[in-house]
Rosetta silent file (secondary structure, phi, psi, omega in degrees, C-alpha in Angstrom):
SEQUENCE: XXXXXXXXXXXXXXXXXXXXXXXXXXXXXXXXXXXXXXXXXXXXXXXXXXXXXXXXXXXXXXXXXXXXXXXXXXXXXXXXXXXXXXXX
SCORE:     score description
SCORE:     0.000 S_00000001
   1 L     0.000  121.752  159.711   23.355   -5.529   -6.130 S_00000001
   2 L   -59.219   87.554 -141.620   25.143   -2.577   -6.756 S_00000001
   3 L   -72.786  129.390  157.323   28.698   -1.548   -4.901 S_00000001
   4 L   -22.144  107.597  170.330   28.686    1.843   -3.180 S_00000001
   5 L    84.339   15.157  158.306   29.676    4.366   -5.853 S_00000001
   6 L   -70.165  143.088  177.813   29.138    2.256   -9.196 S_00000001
   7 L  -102.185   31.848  172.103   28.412    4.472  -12.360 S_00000001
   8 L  -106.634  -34.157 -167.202   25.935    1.688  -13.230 S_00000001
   9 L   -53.967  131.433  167.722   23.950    2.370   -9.898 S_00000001
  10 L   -61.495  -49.288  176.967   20.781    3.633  -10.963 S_00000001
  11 L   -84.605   -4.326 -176.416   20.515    6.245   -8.183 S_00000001
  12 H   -72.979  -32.757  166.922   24.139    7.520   -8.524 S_00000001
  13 H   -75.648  -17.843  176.276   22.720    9.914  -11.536 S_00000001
  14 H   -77.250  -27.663 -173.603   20.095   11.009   -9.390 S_00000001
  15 H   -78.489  -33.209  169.278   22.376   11.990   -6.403 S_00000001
  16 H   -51.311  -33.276  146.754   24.952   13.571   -8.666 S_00000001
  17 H   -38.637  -69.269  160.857   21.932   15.734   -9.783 S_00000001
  18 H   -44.233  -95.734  162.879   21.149   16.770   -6.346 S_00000001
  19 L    -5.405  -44.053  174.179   24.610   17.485   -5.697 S_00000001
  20 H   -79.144  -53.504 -163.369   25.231   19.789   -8.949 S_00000001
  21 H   -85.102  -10.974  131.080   22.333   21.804   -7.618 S_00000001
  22 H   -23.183  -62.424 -156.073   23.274   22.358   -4.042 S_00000001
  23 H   -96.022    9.670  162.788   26.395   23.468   -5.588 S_00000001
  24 H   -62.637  -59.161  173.720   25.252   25.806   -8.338 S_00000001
  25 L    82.525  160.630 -170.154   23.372   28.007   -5.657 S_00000001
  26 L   -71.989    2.807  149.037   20.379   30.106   -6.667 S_00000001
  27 L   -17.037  -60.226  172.327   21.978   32.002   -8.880 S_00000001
  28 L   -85.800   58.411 -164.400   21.873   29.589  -11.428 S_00000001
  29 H   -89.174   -0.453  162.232   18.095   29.169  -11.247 S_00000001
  30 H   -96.481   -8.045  160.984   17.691   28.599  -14.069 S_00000001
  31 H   -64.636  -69.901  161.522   20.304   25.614  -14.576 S_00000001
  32 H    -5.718  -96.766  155.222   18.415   24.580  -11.694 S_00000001
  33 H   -42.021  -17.061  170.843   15.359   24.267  -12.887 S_00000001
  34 H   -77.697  -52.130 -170.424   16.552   22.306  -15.852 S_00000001
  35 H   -79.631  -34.407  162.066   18.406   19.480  -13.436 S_00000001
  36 H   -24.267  -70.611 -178.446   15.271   19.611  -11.308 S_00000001
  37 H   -64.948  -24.091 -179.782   13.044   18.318  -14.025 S_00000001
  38 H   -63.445  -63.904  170.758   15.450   15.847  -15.108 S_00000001
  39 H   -22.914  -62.298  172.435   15.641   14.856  -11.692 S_00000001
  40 H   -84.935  -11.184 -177.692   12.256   14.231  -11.072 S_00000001
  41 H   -84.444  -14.248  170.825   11.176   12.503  -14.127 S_00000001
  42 H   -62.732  -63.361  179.737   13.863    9.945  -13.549 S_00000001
  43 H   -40.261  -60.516 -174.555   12.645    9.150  -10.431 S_00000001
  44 H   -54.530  -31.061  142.399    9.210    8.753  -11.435 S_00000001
  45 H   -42.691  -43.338 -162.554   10.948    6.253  -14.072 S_00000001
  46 H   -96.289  -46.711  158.518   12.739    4.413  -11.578 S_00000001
  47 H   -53.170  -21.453  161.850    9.580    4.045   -9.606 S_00000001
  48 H  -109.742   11.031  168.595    7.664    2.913  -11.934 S_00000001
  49 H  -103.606  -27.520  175.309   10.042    0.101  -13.541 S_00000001
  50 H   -63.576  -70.049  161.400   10.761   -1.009   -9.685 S_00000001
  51 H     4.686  -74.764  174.857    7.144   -0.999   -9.994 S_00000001
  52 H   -78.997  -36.674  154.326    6.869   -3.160  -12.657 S_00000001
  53 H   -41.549  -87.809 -159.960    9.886   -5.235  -12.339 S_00000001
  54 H   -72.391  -42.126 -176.920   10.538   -5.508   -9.362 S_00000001
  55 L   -90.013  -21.802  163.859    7.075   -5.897   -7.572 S_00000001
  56 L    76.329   24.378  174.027    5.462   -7.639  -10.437 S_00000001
  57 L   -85.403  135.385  174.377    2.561   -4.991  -10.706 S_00000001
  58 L   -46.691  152.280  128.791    0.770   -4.583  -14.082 S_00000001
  59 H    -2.852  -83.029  171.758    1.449   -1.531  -16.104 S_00000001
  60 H   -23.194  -80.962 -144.794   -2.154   -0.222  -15.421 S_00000001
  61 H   -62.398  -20.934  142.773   -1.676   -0.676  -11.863 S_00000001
  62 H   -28.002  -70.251  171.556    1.649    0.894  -11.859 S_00000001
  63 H   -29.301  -65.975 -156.304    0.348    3.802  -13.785 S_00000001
  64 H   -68.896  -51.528  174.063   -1.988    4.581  -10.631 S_00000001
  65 H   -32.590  -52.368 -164.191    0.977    3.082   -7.991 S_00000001
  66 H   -73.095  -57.496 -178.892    3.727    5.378   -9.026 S_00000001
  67 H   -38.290  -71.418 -142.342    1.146    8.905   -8.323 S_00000001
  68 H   -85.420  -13.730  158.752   -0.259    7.895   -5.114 S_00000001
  69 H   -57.074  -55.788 -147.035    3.326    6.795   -3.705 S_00000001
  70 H   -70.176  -45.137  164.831    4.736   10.089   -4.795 S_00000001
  71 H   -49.813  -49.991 -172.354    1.526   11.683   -3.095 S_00000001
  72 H   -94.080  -11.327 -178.077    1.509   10.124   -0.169 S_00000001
  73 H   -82.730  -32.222 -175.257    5.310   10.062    0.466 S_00000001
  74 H   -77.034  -26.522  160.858    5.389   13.632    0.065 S_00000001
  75 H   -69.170  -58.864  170.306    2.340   14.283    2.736 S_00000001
  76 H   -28.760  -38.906 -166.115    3.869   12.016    5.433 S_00000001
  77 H  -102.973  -24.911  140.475    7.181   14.045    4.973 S_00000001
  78 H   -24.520  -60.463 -155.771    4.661   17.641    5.171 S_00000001
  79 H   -79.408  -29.597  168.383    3.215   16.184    8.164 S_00000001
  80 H   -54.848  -64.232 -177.102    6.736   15.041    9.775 S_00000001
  81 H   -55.915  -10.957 -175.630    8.333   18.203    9.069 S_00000001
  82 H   -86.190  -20.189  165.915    5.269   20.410   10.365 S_00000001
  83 H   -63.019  -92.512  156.695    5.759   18.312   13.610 S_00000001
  84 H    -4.271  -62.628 -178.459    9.431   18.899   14.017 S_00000001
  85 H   -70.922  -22.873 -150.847    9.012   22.237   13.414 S_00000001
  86 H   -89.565  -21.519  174.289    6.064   23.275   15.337 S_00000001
  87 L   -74.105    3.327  176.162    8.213   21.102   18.375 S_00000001
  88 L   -92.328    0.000    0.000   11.407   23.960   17.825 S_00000001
């Protein structure tokens, strides 16, 4: 387990990420767009070694795991936010 604010923490490069591009602003869209990609292929890294690791799923099955999480977490948060909004 990892202490709040360790430079070991595995998500502390992703939030630092975030953070530079909030504070860039769209100016810099194209700096952006650079920390973006970084961004997400990490994740998709970190999801698929928790994957593997952590959950004890084959490779293969991983392969397929890491997509259809990514898929389905991003509908779920589509379908939350279209409630919430349509509820303003």
């Amino acid at each position: 387990m990892h202490a709040q604010g360790d430079i070991n923490d595995p998500h502390s490069y992703a939030k630092t990420l975030i953070f530079l591009i909030g504070l860039l602003g769209i100016g810099n869209f194209n700096v952006i767009l650079i920390l973006l990609v970084f961004t997400i292929c990490y994740t998709i890294l970190v999801l698929y070694s928790g994957c593997t690791k952590i959950s004890k799923i084959s490779e293969g099955g991983s392969a397929i795991a890491v997509p259809l999480m990514l898929i389905l977490s991003a509908w779920f948060s589509k379908l939350i936010f279209s409630v919430l909004l349509k509820n303003l």
